[in-house]
N, C-alpha and C positions, 0 to 999 in steps of 0.2 A: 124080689131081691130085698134084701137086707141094708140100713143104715151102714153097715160097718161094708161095704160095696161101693161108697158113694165116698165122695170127698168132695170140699168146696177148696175154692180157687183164690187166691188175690193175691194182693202182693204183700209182704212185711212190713210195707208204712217207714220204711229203713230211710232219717234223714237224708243221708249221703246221698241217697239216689234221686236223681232229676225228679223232679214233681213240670208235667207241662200244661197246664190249665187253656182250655179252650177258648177262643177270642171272638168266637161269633155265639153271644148268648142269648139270641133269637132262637138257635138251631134245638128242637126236642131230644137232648142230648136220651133221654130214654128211647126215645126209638133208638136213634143211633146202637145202645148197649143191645136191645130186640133183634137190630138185622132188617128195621124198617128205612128205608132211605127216602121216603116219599116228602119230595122238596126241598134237601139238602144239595149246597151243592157242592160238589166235590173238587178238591181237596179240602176238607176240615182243616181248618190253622188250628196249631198249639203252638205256646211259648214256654219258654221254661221258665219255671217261679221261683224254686228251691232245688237246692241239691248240687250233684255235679257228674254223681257215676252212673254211666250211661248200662243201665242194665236192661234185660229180656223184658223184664214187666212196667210198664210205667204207668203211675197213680194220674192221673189229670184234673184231680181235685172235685170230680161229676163220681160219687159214688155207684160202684158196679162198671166204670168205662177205663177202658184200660187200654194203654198203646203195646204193642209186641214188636222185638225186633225181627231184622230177616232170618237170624238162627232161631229162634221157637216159630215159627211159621215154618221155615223149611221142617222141623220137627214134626210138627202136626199134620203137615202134606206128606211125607216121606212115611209117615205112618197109619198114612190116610183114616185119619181120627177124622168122625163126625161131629154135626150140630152144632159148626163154626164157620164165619167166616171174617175178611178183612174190608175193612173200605181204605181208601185213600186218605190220607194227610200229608201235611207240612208242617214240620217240625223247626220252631227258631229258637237258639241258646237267648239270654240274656242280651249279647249284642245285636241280634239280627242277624247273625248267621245262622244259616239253614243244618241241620241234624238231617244227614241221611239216614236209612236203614228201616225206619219203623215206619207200623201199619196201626189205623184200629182196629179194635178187635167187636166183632159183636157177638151175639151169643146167640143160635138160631134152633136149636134142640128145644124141648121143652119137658113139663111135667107139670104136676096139679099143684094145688097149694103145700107147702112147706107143714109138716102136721107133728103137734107135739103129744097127739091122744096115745101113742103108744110108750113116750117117754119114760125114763125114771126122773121121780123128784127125788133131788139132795139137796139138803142142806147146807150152807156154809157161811164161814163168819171171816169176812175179808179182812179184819183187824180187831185185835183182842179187844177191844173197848167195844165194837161196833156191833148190829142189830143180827140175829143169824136171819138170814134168807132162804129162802126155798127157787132150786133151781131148777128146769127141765136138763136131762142128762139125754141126748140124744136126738134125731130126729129124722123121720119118715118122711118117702119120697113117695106121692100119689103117681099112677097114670103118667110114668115117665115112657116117653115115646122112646126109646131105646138107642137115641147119639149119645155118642163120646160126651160132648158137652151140653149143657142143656140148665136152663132157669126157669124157677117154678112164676105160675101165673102172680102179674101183679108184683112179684119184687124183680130185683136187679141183680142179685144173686147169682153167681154161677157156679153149677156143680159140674162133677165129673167121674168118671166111673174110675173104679178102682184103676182098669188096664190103663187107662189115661195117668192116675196117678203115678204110676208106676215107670214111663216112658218118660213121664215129666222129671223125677227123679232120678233116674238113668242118665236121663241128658245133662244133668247138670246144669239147667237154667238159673237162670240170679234173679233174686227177687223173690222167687215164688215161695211162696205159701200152700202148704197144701194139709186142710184139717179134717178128717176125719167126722162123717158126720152121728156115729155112733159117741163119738167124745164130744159133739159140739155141746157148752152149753148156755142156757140163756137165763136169764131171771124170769120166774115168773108173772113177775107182776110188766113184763114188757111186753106178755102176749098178748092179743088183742082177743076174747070170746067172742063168735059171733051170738047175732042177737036172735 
């Protein structure tokens, strides 16, 4: 399969919407994004930090973890999409009242390292005074075990197949994001060479 088959996932970062950050920061919030639960105990508390509109996708301040309400989960079950699932939370606004509805989400599909060998470089110059850069235009999915959802080894990233895309968009969820990973692009001086 092809980049332009794949899409990544998140939310729009949209002030307005609740931000709910985590309250136990012992807990290995990356397993959590994995789908590892080893020693967590459930319900995960969140509290709400910023925002106020209570949407489908919620940010909690732990990049790649993400809360989903009960309409994108009924979504995802009713269309029995893979290589997800929810664990349990509690959710409190600002005063200590409890926020029904949502779940988090982990990501439990997977794939290989995220790969920019087959990229294009472009150039661009983010501000007429400023230096032109060389960017990767695109990016390649290894050794993707073949779920709906799934994040490549070692980041926190979550991608999704186009039909995922596609059901996601249909539904009309709030919040989401959904980019293309044939248009994603990066600097390249952020990639890391191995050695």
């Amino acid at each position: 399969m092809e980049s332009k088959d794949f899409f990544s996932l998140s939310s729009k970062l949209s002030s307005s919407t609740v931000q709910a950050h985590p309250i136990d920061l012992k807990i290995d919030h990356s397993k959590l994004i994995k789908g590892d639960y080893t020693g967590v105990n459930f319900p995960v508390i969140f509290k709400q930090k910023y925002g106020n509109e209570l949407d489908d996708i919620l940010d909690t301040g732990v990049v790649g973890l993400f809360l989903i309400s009960d309409r994108m989960k009924t979504v995802l079950e009713e269309n029995n999409l893979t290589g997800w699932k929810t664990f349990p939370i509690k959710l409190y606004d600002k005063n200590g009242d409890e926020i029904v509805g949502y779940h988090g989400l982990s990501i439990t599909g997977r794939c290989g390292s995220a790969s920019f060998e087959k990229s294009e470089i472009i150039e661009k110059q983010l501000v007429p005074t400023g230096p032109v850069c060389k960017y990767y235009k695109g990016i390649s999915i290894d050794n993707w075990d073949g779920m709906d959802f799934f994040s490549p080894d070692k980041k926190y990233r979550a991608f999704i197949t186009k039909k995922t895309a596609d059901i996601l968009k249909k539904s009309k969820l709030t919040n989401v994001r959904l980019e293309n990973l044939a248009d994603q692009e990066i600097d390249v001086r952020h990639v890391k060479k191995d050695a």
